[in-house]
N, CA, C and O of each residue as an XYZ file, in Angstrom:
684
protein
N      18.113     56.642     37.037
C      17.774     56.079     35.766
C      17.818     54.555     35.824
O      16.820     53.905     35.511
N      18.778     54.058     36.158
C      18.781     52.426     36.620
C      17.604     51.643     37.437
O      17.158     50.508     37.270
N      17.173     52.919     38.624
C      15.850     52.284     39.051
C      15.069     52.120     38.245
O      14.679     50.953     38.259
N      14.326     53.085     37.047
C      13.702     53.360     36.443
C      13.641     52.150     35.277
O      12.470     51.965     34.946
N      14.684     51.183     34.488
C      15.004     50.739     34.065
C      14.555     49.073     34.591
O      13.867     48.180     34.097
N      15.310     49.223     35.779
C      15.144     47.983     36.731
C      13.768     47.307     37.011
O      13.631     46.094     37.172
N      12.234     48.715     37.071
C      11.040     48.893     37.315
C      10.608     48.215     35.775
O       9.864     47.259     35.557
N      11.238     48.938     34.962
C      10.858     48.291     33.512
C      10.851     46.709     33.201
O      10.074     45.963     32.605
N      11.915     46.564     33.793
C      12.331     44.784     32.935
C      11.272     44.061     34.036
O      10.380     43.271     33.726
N      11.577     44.503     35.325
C      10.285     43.461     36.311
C       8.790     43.566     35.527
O       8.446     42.457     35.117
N       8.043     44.395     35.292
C       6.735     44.904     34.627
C       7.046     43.985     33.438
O       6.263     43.039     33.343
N       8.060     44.052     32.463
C       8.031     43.492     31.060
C       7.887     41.970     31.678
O       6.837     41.358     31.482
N       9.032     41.330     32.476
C       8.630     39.681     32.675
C       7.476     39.795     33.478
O       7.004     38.668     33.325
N       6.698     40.394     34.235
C       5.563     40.084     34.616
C       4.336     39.884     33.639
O       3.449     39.046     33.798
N       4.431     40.793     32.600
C       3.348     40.408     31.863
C       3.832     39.419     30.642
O       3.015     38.729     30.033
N       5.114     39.414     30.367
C       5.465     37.638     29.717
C       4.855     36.859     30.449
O       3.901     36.248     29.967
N       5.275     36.631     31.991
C       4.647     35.408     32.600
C       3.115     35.468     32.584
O       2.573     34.506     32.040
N       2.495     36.213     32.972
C       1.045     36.402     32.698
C       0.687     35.938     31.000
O      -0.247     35.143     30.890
N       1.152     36.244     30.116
C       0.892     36.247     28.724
C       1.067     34.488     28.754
O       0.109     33.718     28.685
N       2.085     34.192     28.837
C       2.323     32.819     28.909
C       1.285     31.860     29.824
O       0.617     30.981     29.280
N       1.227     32.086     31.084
C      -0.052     31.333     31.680
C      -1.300     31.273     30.982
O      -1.863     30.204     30.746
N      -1.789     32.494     30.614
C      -2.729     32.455     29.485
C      -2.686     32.064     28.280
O      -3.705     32.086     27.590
N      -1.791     31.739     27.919
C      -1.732     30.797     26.195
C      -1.802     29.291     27.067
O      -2.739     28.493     27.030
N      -0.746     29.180     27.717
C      -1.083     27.592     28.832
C      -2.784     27.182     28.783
O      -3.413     26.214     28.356
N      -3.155     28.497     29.477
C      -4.566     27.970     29.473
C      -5.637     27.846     28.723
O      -6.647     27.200     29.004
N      -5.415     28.498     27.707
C      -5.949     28.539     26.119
C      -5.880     27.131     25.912
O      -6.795     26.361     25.622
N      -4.396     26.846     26.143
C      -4.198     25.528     24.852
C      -4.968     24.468     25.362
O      -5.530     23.606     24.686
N      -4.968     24.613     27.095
C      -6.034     23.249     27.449
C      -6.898     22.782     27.376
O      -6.954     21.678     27.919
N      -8.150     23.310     26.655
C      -9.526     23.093     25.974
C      -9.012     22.368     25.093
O      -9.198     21.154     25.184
N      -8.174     22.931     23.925
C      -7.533     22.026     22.661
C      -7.040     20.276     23.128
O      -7.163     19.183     22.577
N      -6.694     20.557     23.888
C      -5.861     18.797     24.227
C      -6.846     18.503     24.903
O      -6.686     17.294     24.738
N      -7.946     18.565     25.673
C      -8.882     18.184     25.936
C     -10.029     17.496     25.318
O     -10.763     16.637     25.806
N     -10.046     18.251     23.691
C     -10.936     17.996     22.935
C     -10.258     16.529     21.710
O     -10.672     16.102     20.632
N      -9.364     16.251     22.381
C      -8.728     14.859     21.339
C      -9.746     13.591     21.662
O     -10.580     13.538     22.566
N      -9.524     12.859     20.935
C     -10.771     11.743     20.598
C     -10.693     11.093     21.992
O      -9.673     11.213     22.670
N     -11.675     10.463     22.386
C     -12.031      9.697     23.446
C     -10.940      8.347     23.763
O     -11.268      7.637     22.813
N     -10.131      7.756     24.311
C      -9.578      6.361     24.276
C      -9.503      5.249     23.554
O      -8.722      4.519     22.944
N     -11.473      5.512     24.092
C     -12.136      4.056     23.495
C     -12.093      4.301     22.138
O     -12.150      3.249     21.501
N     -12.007      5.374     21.397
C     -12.106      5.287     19.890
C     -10.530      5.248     19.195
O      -9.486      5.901     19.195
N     -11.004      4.259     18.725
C      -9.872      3.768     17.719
C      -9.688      4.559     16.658
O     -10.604      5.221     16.171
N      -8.054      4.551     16.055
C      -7.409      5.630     14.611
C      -8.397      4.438     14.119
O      -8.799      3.408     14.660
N      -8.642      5.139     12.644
C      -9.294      4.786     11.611
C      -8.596      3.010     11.393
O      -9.303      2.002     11.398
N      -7.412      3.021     11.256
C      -7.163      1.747     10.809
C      -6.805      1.080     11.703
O      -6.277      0.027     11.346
N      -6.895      1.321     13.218
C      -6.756      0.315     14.215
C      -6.985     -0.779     14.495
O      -6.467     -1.466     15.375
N      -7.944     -1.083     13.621
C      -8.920     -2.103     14.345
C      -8.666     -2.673     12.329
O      -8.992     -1.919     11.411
N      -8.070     -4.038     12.106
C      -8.359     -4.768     10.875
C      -8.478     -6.343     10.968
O      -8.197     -7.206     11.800
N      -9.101     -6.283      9.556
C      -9.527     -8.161      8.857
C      -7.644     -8.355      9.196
O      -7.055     -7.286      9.032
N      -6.757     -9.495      9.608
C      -5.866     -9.794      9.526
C      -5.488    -11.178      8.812
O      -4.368    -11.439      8.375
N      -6.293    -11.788      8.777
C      -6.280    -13.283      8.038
C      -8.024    -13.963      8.234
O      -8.932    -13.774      9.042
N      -7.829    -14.838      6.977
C      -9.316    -15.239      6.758
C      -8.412    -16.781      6.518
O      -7.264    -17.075      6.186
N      -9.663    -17.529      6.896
C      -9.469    -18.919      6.493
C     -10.780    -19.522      5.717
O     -11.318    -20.372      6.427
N     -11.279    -19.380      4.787
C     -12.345    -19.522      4.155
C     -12.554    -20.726      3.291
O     -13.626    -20.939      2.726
N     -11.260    -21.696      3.177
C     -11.695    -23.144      2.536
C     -11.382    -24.440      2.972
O     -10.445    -25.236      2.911
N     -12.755    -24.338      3.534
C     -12.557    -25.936      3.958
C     -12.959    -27.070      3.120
O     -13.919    -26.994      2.353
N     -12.184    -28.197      3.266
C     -12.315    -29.415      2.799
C     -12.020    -30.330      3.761
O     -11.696    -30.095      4.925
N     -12.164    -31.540      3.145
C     -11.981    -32.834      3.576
C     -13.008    -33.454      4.071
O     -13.913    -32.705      3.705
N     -13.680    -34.598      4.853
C     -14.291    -35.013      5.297
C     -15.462    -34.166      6.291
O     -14.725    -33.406      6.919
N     -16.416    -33.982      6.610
C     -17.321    -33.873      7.992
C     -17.106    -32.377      7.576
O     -17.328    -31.615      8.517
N     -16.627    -31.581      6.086
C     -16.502    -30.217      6.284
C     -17.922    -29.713      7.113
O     -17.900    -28.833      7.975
N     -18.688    -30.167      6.845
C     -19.918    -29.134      7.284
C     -20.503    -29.647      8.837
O     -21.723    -29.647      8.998
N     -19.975    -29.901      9.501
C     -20.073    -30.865     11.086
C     -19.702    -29.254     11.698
O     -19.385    -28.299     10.988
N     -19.832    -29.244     13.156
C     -20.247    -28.560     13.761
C     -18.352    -27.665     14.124
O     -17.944    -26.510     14.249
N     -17.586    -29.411     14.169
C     -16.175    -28.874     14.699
C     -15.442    -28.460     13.186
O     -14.602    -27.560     13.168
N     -15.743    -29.029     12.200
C     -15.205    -28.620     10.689
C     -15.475    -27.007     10.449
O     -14.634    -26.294      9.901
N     -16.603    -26.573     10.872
C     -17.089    -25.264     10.510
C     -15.891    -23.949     11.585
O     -15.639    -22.772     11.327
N     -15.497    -24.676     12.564
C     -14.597    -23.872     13.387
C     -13.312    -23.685     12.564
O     -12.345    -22.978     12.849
N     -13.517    -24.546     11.370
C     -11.928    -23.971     11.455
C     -12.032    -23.556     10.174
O     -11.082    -23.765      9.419
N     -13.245    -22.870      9.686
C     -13.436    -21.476      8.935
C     -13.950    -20.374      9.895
O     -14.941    -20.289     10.620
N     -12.493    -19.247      9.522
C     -12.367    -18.396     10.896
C     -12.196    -16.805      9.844
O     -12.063    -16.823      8.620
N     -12.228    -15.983     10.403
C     -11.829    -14.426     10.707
C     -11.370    -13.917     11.552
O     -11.978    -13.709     12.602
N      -9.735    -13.446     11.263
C      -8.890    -12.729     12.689
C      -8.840    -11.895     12.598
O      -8.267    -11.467     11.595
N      -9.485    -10.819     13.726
C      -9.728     -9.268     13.694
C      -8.386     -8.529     14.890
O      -7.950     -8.816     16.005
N      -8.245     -7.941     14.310
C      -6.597     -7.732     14.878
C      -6.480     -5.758     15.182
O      -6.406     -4.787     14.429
N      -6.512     -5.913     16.414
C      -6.584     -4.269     16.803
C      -5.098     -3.941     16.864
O      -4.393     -4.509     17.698
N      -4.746     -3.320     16.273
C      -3.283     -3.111     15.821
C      -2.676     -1.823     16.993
O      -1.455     -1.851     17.150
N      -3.380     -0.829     17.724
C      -3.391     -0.112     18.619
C      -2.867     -0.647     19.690
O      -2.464     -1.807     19.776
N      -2.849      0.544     20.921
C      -2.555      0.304     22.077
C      -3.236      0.237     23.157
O      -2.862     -0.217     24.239
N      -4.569      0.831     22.797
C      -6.136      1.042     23.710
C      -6.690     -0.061     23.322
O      -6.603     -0.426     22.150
N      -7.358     -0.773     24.269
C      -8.051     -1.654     24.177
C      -9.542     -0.660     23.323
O      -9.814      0.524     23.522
N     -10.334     -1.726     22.303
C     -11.409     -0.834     21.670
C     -12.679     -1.854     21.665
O     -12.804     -3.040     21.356
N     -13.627     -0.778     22.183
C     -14.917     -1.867     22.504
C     -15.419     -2.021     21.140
O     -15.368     -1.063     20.369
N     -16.097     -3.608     20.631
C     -16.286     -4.113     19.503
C     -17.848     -4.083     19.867
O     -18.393     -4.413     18.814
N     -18.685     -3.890     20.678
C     -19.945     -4.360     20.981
C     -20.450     -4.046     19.679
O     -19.603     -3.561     18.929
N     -21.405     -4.165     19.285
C     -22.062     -3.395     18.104
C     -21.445     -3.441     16.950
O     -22.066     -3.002     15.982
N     -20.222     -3.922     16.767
C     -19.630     -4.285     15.338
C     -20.123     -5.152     14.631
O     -20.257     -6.197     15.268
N     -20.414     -5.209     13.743
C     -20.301     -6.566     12.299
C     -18.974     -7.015     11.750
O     -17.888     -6.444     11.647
N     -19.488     -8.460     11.365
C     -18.645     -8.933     10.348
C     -19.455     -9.612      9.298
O     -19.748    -10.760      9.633
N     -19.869     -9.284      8.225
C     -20.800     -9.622      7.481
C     -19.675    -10.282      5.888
O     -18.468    -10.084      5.747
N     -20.405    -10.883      5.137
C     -19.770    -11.569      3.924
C     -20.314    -10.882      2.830
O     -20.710     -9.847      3.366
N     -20.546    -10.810      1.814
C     -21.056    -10.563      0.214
C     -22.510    -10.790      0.160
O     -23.333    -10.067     -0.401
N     -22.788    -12.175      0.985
C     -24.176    -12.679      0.621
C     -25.199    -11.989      1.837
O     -26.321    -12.425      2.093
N     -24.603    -10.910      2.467
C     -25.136    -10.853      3.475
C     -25.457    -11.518      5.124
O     -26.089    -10.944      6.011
N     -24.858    -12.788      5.191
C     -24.710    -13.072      6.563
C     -24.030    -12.142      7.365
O     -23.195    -11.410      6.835
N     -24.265    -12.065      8.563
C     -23.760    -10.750      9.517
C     -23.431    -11.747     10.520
O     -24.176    -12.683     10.810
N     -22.203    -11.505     11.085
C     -22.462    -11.496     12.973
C     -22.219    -10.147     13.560
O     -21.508     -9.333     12.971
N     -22.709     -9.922     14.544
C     -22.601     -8.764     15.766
C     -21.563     -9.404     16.535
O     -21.349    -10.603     16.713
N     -21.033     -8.509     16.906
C     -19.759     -8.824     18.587
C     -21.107     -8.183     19.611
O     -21.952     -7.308     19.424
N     -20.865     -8.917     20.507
C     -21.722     -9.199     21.889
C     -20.653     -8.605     22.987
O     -19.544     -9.138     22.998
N     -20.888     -7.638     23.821
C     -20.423     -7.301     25.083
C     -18.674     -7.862     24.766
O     -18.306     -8.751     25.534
N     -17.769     -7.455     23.847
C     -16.586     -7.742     23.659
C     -15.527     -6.346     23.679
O     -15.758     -5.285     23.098
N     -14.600     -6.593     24.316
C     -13.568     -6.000     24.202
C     -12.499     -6.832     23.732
O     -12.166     -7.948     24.131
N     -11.862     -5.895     22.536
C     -10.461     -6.531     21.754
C      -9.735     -5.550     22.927
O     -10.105     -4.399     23.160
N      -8.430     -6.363     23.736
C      -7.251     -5.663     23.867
C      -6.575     -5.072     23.194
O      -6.753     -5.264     21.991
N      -5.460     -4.056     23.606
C      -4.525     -3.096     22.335
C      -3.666     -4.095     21.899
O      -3.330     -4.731     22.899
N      -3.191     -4.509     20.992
C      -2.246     -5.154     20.367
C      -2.954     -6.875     20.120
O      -2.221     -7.855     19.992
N      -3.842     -6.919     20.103
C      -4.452     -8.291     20.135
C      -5.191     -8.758     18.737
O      -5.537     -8.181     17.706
N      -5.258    -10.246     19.295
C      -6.335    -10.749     17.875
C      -7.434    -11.481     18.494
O      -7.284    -12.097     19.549
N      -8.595    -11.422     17.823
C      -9.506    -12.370     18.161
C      -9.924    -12.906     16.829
O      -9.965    -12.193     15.827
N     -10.287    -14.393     16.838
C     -10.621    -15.124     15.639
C     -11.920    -15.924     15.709
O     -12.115    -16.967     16.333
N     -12.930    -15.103     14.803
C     -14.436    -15.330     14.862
C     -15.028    -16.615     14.217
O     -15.497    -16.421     13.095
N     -15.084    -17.522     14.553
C     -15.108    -19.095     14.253
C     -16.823    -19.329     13.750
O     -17.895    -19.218     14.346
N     -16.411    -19.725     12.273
C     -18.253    -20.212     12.071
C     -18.847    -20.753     12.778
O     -19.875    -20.239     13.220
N     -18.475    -21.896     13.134
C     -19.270    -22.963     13.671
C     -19.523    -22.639     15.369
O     -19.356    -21.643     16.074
N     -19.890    -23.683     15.548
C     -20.584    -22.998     17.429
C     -19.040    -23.688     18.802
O     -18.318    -24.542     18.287
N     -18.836    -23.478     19.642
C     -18.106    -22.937     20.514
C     -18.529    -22.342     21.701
O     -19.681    -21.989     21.955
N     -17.257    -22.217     22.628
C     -17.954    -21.518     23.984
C     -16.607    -19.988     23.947
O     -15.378    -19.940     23.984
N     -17.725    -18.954     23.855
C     -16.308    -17.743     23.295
C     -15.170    -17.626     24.326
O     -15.215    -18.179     25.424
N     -14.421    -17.070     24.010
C     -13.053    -16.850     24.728
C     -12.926    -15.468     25.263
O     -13.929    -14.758     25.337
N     -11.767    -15.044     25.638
C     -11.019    -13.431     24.717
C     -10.281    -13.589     23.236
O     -10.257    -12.667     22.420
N      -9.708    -14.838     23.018
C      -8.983    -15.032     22.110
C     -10.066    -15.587     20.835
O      -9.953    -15.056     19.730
N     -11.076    -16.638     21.043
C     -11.977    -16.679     20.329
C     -13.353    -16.436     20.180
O     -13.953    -16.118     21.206
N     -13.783    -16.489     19.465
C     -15.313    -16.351     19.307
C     -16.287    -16.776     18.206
O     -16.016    -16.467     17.046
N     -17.443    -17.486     18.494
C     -18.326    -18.004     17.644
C     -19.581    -17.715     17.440
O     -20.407    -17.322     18.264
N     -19.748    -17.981     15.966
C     -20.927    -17.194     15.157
C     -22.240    -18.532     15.566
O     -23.393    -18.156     15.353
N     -22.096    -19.823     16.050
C     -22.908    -20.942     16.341
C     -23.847    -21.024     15.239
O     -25.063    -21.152     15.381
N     -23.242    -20.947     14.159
C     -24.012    -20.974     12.565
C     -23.804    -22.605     12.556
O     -22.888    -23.148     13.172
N     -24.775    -23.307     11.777
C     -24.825    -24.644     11.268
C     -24.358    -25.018      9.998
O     -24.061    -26.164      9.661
N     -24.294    -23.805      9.172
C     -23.273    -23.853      7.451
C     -22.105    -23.127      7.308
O     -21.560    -22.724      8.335
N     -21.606    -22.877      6.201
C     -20.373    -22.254      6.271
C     -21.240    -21.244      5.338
O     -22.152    -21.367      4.521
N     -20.352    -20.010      5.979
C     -20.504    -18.772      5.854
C     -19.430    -18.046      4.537
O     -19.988    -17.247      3.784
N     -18.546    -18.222      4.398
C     -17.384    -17.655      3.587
C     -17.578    -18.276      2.553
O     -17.748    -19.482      2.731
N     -17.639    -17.789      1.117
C     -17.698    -18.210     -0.299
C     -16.475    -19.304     -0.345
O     -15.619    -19.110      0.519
N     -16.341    -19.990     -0.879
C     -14.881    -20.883     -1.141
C     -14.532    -20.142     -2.169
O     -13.751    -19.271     -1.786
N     -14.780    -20.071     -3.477
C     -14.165    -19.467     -4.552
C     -13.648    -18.061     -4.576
O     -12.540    -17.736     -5.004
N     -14.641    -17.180     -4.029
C     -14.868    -16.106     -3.629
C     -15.922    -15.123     -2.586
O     -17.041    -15.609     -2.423
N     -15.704    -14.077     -2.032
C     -16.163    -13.635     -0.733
C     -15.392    -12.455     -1.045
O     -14.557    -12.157     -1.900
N     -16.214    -11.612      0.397
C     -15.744    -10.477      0.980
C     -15.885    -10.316      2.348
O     -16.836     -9.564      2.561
N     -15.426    -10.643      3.230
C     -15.526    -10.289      4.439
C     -15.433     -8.597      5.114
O     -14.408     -7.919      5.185
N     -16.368     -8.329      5.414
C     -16.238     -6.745      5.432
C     -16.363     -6.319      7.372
O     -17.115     -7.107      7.946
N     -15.904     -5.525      8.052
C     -16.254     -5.194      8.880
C     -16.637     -3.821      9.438
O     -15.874     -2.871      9.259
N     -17.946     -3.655     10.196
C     -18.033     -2.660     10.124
C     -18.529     -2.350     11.696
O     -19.208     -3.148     12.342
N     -18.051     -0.997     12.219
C     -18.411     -0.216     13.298
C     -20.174     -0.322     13.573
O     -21.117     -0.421     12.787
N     -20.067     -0.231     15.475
C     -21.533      0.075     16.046
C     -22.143      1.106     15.323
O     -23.350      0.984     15.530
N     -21.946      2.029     14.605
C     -22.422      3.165     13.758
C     -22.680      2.741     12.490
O     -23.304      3.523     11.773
N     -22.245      1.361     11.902
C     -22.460      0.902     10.420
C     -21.753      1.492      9.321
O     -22.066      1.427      8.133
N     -20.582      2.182      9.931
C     -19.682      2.317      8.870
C     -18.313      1.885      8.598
O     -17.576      1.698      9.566
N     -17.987      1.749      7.729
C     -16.832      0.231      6.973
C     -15.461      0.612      7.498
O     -14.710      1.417      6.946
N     -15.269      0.103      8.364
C     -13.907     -0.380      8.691
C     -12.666     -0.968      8.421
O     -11.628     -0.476      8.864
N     -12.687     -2.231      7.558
C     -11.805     -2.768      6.943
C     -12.874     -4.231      6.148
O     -13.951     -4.716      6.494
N     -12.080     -4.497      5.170
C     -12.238     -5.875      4.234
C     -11.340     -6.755      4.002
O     -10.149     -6.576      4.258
N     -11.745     -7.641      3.568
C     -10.636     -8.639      3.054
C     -11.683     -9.389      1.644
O     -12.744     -9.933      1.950
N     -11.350     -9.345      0.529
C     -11.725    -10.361     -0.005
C     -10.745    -11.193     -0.938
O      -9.572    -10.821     -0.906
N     -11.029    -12.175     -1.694
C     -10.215    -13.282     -2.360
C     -11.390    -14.125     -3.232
O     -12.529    -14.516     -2.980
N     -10.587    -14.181     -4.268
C     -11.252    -14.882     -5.739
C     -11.792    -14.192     -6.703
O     -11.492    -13.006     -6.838
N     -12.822    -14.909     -7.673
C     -12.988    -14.195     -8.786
C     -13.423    -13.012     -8.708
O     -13.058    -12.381     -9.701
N     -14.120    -12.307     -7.899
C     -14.877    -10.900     -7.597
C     -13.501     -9.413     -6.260
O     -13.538     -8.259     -5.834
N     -12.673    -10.522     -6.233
C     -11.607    -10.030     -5.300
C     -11.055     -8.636     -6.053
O     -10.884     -7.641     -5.349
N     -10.820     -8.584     -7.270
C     -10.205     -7.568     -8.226
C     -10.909     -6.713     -8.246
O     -10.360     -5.726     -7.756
N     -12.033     -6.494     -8.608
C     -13.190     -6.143     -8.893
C     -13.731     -5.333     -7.876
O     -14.277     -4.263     -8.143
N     -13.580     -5.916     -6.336
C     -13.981     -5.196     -5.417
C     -12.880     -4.261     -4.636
O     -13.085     -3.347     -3.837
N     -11.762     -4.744     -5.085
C     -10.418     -3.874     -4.280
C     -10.917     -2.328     -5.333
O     -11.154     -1.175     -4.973
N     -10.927     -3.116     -7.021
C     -10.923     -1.851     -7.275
C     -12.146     -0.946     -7.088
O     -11.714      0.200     -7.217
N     -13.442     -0.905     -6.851
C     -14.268     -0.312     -5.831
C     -14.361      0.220     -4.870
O     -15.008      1.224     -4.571
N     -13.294     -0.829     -3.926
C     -12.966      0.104     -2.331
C     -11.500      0.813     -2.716
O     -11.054      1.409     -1.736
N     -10.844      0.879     -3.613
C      -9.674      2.082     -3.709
C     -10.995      3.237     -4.455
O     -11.718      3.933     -3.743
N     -11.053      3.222     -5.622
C     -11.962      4.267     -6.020
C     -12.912      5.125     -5.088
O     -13.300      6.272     -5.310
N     -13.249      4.202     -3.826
C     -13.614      4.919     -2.642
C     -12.942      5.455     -1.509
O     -13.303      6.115     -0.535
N     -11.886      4.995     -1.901
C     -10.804      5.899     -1.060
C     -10.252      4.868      0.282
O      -9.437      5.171      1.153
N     -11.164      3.282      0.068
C     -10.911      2.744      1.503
C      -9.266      1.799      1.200
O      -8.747      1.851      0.085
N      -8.766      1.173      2.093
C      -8.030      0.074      1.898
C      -8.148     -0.694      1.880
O      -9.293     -0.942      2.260
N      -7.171     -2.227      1.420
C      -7.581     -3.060      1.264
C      -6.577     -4.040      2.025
O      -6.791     -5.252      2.041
């Protein structure tokens, strides 16, 4: 009877272990199918600071316009390719990112005026200023054209937060 018994429990863990290799291998399609690297969580990639009013002398000179900026700040740990992104304003000016990679944890700061780009900076080589002084929206959006993050400030600032909450985005 003990043999008989003994025959039992080997057969029972054999097909546990079998049962188990096969859920193992089930599950590996699943973890396989998680998002690609290069794609960033939804809020990885944000507007982090705007500098949108300039004054003083020569504002509209070529080096004055640099220091109305946008810092785009990948808050992640994967570096995330920006090629094909926008950063567009209210009135419609756009720039594209060109052949750029943001590092994971990094900032890059998109400078109106013209420049020779960096990793750390980059320029739109516009001849005016781009950002409303009073008010703006700086919006950014994915190679696919859909909205990523904003920032705006001034009289239309209220107005548009409450638009992008009612849409469910952040601000």
């Amino acid at each position: 009877m003990s043999v008989s018994v003994s025959a039992t429990a080997r057969r029972l863990g054999s097909a546990t272990a079998v049962a188990a290799a096969l859920v193992g291998a089930l599950a590996l399609p699943a973890a396989a199918s998680t998002p690609h690297p290069a794609t960033p969580p939804r809020d990885a990639v944000v507007i982090s600071a705007v500098q949108h009013d300039l004054q003083g002398r020569g504002v509209f000179s070529g080096r004055a316009l640099n220091r109305e900026w946008v810092d785009v700040t990948n808050t992640s740990r994967r570096d995330v390719n920006l090629s094909g992104w926008t950063l567009s304003d209210a009135d419609g000016h756009s720039y594209t990112f060109r052949h750029y990679r943001l590092a994971g944890r990094a900032t890059v700061r998109v400078h109106t005026g013209q420049g020779r780009d960096t990793m750390t900076d980059l320029y739109q080589d516009r001849r005016q200023s781009v950002w409303g002084h009073d008010s703006d929206t700086a919006t950014l959006r994915n190679d696919h054209g859909r909205y990523v993050d904003s920032a705006s400030w001034g009289v239309h600032h209220r107005r548009d937060a409450d638009r992008r909450h009612a849409l469910g985005h952040r601000h």
